[in-house]
C-alpha positions as CSV (number, residue, x, y, z in Angstrom):
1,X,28.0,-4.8,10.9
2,X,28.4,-7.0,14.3
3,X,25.1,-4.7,15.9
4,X,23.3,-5.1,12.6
5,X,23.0,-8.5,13.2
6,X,22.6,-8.6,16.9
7,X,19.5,-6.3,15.8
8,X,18.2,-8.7,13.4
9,X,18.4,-11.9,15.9
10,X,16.3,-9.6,18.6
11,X,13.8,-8.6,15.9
12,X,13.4,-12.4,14.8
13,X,13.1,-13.8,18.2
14,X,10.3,-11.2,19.7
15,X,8.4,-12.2,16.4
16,X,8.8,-15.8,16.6
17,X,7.6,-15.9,20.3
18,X,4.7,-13.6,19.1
19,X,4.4,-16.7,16.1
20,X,4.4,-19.9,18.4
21,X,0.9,-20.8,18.6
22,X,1.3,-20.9,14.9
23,X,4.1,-22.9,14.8
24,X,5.8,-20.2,12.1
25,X,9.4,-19.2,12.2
26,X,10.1,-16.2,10.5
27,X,14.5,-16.4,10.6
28,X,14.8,-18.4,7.2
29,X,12.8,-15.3,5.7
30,X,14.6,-12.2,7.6
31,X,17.7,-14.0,7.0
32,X,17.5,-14.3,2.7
33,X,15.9,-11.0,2.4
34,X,18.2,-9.0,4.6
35,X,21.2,-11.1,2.5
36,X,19.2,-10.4,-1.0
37,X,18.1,-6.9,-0.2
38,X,19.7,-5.3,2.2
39,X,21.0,-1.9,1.1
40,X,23.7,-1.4,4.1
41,X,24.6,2.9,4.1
42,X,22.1,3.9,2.0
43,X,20.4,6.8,3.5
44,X,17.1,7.2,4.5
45,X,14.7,11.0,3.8
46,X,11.8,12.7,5.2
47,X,9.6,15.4,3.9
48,X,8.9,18.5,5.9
49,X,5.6,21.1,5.4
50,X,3.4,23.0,8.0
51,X,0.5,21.3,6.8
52,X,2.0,17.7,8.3
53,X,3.3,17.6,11.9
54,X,6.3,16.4,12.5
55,X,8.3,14.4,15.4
56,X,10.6,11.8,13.9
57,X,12.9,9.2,16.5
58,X,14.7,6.9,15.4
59,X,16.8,4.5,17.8
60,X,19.2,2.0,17.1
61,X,17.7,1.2,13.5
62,X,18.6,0.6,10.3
63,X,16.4,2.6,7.6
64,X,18.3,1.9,4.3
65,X,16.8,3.9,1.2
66,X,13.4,4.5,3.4
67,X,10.8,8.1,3.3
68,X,9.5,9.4,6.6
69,X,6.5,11.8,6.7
70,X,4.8,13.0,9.7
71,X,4.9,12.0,13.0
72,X,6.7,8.3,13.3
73,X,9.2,7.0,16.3
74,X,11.4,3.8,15.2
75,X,12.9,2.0,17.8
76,X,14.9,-1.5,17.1
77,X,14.0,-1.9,13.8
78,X,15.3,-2.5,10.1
79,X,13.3,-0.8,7.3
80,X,14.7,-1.2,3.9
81,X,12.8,0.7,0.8
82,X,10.1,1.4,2.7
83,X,7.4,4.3,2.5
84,X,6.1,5.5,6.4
85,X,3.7,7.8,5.3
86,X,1.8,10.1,7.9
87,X,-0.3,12.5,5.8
88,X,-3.3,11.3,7.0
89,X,-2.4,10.4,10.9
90,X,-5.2,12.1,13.1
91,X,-4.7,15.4,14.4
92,X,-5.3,16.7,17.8
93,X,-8.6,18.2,18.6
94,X,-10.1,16.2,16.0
95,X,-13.0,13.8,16.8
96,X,-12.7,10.1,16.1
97,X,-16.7,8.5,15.5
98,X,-16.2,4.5,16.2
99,X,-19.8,2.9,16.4
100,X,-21.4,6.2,17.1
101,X,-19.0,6.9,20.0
102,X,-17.2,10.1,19.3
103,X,-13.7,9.9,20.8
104,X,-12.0,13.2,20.9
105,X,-8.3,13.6,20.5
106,X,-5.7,15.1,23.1
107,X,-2.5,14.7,21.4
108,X,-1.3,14.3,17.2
109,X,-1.6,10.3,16.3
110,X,2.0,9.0,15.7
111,X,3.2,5.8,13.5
112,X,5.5,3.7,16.2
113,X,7.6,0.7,15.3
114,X,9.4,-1.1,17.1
115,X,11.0,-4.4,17.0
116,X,10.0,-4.8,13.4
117,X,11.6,-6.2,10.0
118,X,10.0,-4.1,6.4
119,X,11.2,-4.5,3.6
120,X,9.8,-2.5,0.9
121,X,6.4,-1.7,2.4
122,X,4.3,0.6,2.7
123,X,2.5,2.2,6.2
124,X,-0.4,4.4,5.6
125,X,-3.5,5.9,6.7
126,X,-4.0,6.0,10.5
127,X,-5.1,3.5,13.4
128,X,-8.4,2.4,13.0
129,X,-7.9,0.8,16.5
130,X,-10.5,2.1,18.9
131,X,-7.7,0.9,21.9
132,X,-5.2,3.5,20.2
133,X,-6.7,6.0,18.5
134,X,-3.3,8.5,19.4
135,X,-1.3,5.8,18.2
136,X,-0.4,3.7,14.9
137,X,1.9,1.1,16.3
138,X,3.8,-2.1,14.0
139,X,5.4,-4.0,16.8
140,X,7.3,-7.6,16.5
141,X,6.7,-7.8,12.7
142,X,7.8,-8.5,10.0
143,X,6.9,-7.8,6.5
144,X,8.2,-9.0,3.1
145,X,8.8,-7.4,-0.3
146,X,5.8,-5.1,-1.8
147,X,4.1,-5.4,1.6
148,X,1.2,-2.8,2.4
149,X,0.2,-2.1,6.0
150,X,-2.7,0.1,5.2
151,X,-4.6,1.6,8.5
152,X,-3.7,-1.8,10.0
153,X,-2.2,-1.2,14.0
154,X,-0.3,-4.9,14.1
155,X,1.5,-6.7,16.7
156,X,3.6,-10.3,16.3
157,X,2.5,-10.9,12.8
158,X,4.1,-12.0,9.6
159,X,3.1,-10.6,6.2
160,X,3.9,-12.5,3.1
161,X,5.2,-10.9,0.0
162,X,2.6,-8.8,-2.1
163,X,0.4,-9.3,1.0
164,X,-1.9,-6.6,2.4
165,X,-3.4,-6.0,5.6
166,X,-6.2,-3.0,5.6
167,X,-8.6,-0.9,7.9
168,X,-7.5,-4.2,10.4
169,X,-6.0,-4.6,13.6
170,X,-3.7,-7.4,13.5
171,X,-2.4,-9.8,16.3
172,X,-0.5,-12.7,16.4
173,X,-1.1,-13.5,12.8
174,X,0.6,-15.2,9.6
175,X,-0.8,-13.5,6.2
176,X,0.3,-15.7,3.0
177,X,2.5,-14.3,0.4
178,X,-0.1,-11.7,-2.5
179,X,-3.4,-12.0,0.9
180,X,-5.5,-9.1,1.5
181,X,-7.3,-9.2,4.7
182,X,-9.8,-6.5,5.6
183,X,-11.7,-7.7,8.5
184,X,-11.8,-5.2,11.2
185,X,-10.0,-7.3,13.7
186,X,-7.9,-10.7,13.5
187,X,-6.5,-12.7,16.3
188,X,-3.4,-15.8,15.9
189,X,-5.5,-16.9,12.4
190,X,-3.1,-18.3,9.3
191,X,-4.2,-16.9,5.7
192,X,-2.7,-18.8,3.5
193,X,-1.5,-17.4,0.1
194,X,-3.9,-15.7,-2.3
195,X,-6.3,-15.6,0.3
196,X,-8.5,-12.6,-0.6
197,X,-10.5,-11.6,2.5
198,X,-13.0,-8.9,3.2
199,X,-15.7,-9.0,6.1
200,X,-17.4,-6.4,7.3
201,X,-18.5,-8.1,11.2
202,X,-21.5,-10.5,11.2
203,X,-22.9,-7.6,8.3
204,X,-21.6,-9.2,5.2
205,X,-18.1,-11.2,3.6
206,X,-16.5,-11.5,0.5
207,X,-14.3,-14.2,-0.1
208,X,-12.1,-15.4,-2.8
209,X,-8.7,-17.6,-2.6
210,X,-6.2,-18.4,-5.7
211,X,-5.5,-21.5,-7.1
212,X,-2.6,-22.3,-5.9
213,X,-1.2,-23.5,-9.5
214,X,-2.1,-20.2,-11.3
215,X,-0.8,-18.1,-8.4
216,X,2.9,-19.4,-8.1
217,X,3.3,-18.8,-11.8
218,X,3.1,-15.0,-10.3
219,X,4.6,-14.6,-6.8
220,X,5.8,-17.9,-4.4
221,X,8.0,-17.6,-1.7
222,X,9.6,-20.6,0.2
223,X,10.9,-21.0,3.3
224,X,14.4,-20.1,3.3
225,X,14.4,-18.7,-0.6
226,X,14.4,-15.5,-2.5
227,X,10.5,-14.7,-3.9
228,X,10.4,-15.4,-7.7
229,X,7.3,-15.1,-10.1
230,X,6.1,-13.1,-12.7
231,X,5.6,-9.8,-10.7
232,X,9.1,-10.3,-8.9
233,X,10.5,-10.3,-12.6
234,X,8.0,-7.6,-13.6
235,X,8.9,-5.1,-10.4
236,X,12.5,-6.0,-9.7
237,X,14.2,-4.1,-13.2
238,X,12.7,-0.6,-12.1
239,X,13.9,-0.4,-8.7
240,X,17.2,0.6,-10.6
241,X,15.6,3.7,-11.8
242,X,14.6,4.8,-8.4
243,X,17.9,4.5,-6.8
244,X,19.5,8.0,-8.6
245,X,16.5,10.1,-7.4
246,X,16.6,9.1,-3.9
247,X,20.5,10.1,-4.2
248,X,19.5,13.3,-3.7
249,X,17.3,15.3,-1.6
250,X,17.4,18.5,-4.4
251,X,13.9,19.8,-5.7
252,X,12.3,19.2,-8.9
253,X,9.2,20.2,-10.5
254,X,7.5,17.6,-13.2
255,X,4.9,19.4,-15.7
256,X,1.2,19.3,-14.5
257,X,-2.1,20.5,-14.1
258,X,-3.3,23.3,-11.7
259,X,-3.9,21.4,-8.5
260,X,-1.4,18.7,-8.8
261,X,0.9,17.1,-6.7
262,X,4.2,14.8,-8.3
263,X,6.6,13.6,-6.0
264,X,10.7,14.4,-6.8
265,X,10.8,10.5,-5.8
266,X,8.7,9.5,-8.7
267,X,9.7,8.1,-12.4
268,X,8.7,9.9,-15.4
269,X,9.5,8.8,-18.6
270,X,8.3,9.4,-22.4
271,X,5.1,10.8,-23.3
272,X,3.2,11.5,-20.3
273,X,0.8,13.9,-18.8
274,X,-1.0,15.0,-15.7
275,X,-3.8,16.8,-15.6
276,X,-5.3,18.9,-12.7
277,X,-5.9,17.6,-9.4
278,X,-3.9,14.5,-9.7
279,X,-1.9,13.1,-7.0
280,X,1.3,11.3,-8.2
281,X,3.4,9.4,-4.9
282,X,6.5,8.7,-4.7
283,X,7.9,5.3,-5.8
284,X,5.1,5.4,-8.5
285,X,6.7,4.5,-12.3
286,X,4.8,6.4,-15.2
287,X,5.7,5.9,-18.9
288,X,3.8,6.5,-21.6
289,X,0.7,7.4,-19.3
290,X,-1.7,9.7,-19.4
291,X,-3.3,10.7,-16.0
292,X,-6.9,12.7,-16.2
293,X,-8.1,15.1,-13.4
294,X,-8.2,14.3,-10.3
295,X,-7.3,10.8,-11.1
296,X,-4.0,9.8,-8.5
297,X,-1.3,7.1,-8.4
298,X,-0.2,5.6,-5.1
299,X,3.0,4.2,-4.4
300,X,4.4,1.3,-5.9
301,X,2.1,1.9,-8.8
302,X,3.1,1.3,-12.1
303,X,1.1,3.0,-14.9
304,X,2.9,2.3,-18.5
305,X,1.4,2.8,-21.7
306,X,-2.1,3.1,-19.6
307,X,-4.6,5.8,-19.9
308,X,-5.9,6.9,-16.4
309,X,-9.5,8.2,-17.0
310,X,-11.2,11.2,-14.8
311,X,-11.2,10.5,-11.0
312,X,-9.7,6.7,-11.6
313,X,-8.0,5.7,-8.1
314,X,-4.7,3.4,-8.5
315,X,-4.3,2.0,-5.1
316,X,-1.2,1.4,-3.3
317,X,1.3,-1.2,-5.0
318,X,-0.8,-1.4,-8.6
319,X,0.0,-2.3,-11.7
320,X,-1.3,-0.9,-14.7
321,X,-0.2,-1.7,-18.6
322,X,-1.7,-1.4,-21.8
323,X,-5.0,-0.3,-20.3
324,X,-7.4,2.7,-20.4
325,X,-9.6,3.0,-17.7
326,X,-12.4,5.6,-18.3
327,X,-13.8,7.2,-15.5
328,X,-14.2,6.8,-11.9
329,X,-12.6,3.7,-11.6
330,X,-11.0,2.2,-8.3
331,X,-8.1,-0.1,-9.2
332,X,-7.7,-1.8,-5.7
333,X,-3.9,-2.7,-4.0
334,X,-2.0,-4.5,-5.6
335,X,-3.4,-5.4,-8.7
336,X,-2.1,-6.6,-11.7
337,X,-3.6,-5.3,-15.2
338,X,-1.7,-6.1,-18.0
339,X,-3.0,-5.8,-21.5
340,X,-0.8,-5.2,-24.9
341,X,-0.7,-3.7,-28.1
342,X,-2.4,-6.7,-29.4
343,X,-4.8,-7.9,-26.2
344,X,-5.4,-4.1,-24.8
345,X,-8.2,-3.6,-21.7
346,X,-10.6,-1.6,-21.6
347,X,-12.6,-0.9,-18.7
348,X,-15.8,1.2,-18.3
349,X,-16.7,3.8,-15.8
350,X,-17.6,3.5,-12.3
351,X,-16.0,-0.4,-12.0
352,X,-14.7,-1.4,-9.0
353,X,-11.8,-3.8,-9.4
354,X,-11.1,-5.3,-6.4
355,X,-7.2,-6.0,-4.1
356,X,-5.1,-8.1,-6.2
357,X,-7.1,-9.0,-8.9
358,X,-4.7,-10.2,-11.8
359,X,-6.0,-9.0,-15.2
360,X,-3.1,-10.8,-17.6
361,X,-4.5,-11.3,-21.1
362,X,-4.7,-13.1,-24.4
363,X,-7.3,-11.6,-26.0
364,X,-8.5,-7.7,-26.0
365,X,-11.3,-7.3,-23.4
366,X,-13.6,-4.4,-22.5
367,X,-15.3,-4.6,-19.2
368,X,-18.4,-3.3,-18.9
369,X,-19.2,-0.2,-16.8
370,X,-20.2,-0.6,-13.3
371,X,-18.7,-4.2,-12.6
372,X,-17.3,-5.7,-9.5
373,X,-13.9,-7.5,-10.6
374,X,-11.8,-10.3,-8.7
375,X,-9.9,-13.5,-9.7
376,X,-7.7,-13.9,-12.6
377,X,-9.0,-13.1,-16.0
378,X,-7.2,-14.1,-19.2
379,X,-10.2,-13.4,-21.5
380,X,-13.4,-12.4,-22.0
381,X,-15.3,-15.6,-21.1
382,X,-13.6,-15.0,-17.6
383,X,-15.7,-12.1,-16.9
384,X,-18.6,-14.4,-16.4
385,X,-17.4,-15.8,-13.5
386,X,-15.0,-13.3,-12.3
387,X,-17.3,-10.1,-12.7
388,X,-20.9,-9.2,-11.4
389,X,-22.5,-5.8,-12.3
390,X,-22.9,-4.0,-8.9
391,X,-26.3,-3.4,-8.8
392,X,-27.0,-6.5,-9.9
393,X,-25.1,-7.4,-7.1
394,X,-26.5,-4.6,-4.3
395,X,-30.4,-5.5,-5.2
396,X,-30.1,-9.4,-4.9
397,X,-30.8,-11.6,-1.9
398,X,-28.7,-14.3,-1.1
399,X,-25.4,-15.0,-0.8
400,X,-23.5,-15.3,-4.2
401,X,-21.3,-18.4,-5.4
402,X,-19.0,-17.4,-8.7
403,X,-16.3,-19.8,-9.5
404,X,-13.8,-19.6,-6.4
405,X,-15.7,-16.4,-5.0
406,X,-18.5,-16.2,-2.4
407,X,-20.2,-13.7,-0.8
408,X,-22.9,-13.5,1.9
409,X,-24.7,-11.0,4.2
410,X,-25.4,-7.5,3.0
411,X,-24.8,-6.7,-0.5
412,X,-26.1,-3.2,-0.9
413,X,-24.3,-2.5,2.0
414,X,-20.9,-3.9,0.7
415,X,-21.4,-1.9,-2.5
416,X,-22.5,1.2,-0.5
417,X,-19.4,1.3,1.9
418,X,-17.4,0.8,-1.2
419,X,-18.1,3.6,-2.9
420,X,-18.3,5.5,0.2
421,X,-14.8,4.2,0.6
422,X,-13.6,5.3,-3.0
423,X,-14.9,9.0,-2.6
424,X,-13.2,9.5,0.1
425,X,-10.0,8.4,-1.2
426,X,-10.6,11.0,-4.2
427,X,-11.6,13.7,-1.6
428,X,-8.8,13.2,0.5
429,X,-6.2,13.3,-2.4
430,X,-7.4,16.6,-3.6
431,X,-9.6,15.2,-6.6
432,X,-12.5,17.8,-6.1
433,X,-10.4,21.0,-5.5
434,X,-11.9,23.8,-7.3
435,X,-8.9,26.0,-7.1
436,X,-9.4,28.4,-4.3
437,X,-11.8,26.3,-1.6
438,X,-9.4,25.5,1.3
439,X,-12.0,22.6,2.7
440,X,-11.7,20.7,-0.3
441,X,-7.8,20.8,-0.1
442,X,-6.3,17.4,-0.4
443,X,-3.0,16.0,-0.5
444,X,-2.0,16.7,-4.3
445,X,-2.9,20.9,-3.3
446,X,-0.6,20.5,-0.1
447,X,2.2,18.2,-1.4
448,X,3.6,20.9,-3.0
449,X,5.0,22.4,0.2
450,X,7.1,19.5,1.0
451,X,10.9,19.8,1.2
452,X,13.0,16.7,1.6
453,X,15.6,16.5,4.1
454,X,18.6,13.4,3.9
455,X,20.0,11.5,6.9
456,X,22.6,8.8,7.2
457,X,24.0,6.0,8.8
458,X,27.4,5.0,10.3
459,X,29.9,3.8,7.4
460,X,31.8,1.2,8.7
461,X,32.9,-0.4,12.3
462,X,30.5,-2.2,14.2
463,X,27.7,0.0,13.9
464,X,28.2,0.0,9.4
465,X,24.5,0.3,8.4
466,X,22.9,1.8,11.8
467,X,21.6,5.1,12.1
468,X,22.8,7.2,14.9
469,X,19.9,7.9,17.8
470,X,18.1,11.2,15.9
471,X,15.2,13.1,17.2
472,X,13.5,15.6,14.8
473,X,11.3,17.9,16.3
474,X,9.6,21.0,14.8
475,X,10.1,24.7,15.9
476,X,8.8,25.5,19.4
């Protein structure tokens, strides 16, 4: 594994030099995590369909146990467990609006990486960079476990376990283990853990940041040290049942609705059931759950003994127990909902529970419908302060102070784009298909065409772990 390691110093030192300003080293981090996690000659997949382009490179890289779709080039870089996901990269022809500029597109948008350390993470959407609207690019970074680089182009950064980066070009910056920064554009800025960060330019900004007390009782990560917490103990155990169906690369078919999409790379288990239009990813964990049309669960997302209510989104990385959610729903990245048999949630239609919000109770609770949700709530009583209703909260004037939140600027706009933003999501994934319309096509209708294709890496000598220099192109 001698070029293994020469690999990892070069990735470490490009992102340390990135880093300086900062004064942030990322080798005691790369270092445990590619000791702890590495999977060595594990192989990697990709999906294949007409309705997704493809052009896949990869040079002198090590993808253990990772899933390529779309159009993606990997150049000096380790990916372990991680999801590169190009369904929704821009197409050529297509025309890009940015601030009422329409920019019209020559060539397919590709997802480049180079340089880069991810370790279980997940790269979606497409560049919302106006400088590279053609291209998705994750140079000199690295990113920790349950990372989500989500329309986010970024350049010598560091992202901290459970950490998010959205809809935001990022340079040159450190984001704290379980942040969530959506804020267009960042530049050589430090968020420090639980830092929970939406702004929308001068327009409007919601802002909330953890106690640091309650949050290490759920995810902390020191220099130097493995991650440990509650949702490290809570994720870890069913990464075991992932591993056998990513042995394979063999088809499978899971019972479903008319209109719905569930990946071979997905965990079913006991009494669940999909309805029509419903968009299950791979890496996502059902038990017990009961999925309603044109409801969808991303990857990462666990949804166990959890009823999933019409048109409910479950973003990327969430987690969902003992809960029903009843209709049109958005469960942001991230999250953490966890009732029980004895302290179940409940919440009503059209709430909007916001990127890592941790719902852990002790009690039952029933959120009301149409509620903005952030924070950490442990009972009812938390609502008060951790909860608004979101007209309430689009009709006021002022900025608003709850507890460890604040929000100023433009409220009705805030909720606006919100919902905007959660429609969209449902349209893209397919949630309004009416069964023969081919505009209102989303991904769980054209899923179904994907076949799955396995490569590998070298099995021993110097180059034990690597993957040989591949270049997948399609026919013509």
């Amino acid at each position: 594994m001698k070029l293994f390691g020469q690999l990892l110093e070069r990735i470490i030192d490009r992102v340390n030099v990135n880093l300086r300003s900062l004064g942030f080293d990322v080798r005691p981090y790369v270092r445990v995590m590619a000791e702890y996690r590495y999977g060595g000659c594990s192989f990697a997949c990709y999906g294949l369909s007409t309705y997704h382009p493809i052009h896949l490179q990869f040079d002198n890289s090590s993808l253990s146990g990772s899933y390529f779709l779309g159009r993606c080039k990997v150049r000096h870089s380790v990916l372990m467990r991680s999801d590169i996901r190009g369904d929704e990269l821009k197409k050529k022809g297509q025309i890009w609006e940015i601030d009422d500029i329409r920019i019209p597109l020559y060539h397919d948008e590709i997802i480049t990486i180079r340089n880069s350390f991810l370790d279980t993470t997940l790269v979606h959407s497409n560049s919302h960079s106006p400088e590279s609207p053609e291209e998705f690019p994750i140079r000199n970074t690295v990113a920790m476990p349950y990372a989500n680089i989500h329309g986010a182009p970024i350049e010598g950064s560091f992202i901290g376990t459970f950490g998010t980066v959205d809809l935001t070009c990022v340079h040159n910056c450190v984001i704290g283990h379980f942040a969530y920064v959506l804020a267009g554009e960042v530049r050589a800025e430090s968020f420090p853990p639980g830092t929970i960060l939406l702004r929308s330019g001068g327009a409007w900004e919601f802002r909330y940041t953890y106690d640091p007390a309650v949050l290490d009782r759920y995810i902390r990560h020191e220099e130097g040290e493995a991650p440990e917490g509650l949702f490290i103990d809570f994720a870890e155990p069913y990464e075991d049942a992932f591993a056998g169906l990513f042995a394979s690369a063999r088809q499978g078919v899971y019972p479903a609705g008319a209109g719905s999409f569930v990946s071979r790379y997905a965990v079913k288990r006991g009494e669940t059931s999909i309805a029509n239009n419903v968009l299950v990813a791979q890496r996502a964990y059902l038990e017990n759950a009961i999925l309603h049309t044109g409801s969808n669960a991303q990857e990462k997302c666990y949804i166990i003994d959890s009823v999933l209510g019409p048109r409910c989104v479950a973003a990327h990385g969430a987690k969902i127990v003992g809960t029903h959610l009843e209709e049109h729903i958005f469960v942001g990245f991230n999250c953490f909902l966890h009732g029980t048999a004895k302290a179940p949630l409940t919440i009503g239609r059209d709430c909007i529970v916001m990127p890592h919000t941790i719902i852990d109770l002790e009690e039952p609770v029933h959120v009301p419908a149409n509620r903005l949700v952030w924070g950490i709530i442990r009972r009812a009583a938390d609502l008060e302060e951790n909860s608004i209703d979101l007209d309430e909260l689009a009709t006021g004037s002022g900025d608003v102070r709850m507890g460890r939140m604040t929000f100023r600027g433009d409220a009705a706009g805030f909720v606006r784009g919100f919902r905007d933003r959660i429609d969209h999501i449902l349209q893209e994934n397919g949630a309004f298909w009416d069964g023969h319309d081919e505009v209102s096509k989303g991904h769980s209708q054209n899923m179904k065409y994907l076949t799955f294709n396995i490569i590998q890496p070298y099995a021993d000598g110097d180059a034990e772990g690597l993957y040989p220099t591949i270049d997948i192109r399609p026919i013509g």
